[in-house]
C-alpha positions, -999 to 999 in steps of 0.1 A, spaced: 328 -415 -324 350 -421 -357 378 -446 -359 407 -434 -381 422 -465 -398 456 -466 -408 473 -495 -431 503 -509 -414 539 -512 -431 532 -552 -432 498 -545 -451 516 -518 -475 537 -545 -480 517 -575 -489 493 -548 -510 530 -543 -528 535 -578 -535 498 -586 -549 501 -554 -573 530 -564 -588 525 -603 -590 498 -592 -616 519 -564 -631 548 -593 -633 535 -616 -651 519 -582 -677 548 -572 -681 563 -606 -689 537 -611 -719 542 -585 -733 580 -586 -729 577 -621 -747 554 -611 -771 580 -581 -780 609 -606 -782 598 -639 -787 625 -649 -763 609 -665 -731 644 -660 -709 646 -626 -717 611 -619 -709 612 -635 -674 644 -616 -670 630 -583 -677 593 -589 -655 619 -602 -628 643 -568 -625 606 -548 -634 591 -561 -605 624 -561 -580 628 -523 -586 588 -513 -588 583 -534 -555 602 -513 -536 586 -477 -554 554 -486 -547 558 -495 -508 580 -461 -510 549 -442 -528 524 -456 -503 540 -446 -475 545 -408 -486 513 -410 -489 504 -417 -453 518 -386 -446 504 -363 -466 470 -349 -457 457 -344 -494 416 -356 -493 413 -369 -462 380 -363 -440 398 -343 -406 378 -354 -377 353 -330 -361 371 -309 -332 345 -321 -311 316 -346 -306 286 -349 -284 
């Protein structure tokens, strides 16, 4: 018998927060490196990563709901 596995909102979540810790500090090089201002660059990774946080869980959980390329499990099983 197959076991469907679902991720749970607190996993979406912490998967969230670990994506954008490394986007965060991406975005605040390159923000730096295209100002030379190290507040202004911290400032912009900071909002960046506030508003994309909350996209991605968003994005992940519309995803749970749409069917698109999973396996369906058999109708039945000996």
């Amino acid at each position: 018998m197959s076991i469907q596995l679902h991720d749970t909102h607190w996993r979406t979540f912490v998967k969230a927060l670990s994506y954008r810790a490394v986007s965060t500090v991406v975005t605040g090089a390159v923000a730096w490196f295209a100002t030379g201002e190290l507040p202004t660059a911290l400032a912009i990774a900071a909002g960046d990563s506030l508003l994309k946080v909350g996209l991605f869980y968003a994005h992940e959980r519309a995803w749970t709901r749409i069917r698109f390329g999973q396996a369906r499990p058999p109708e039945y099983e000996i």
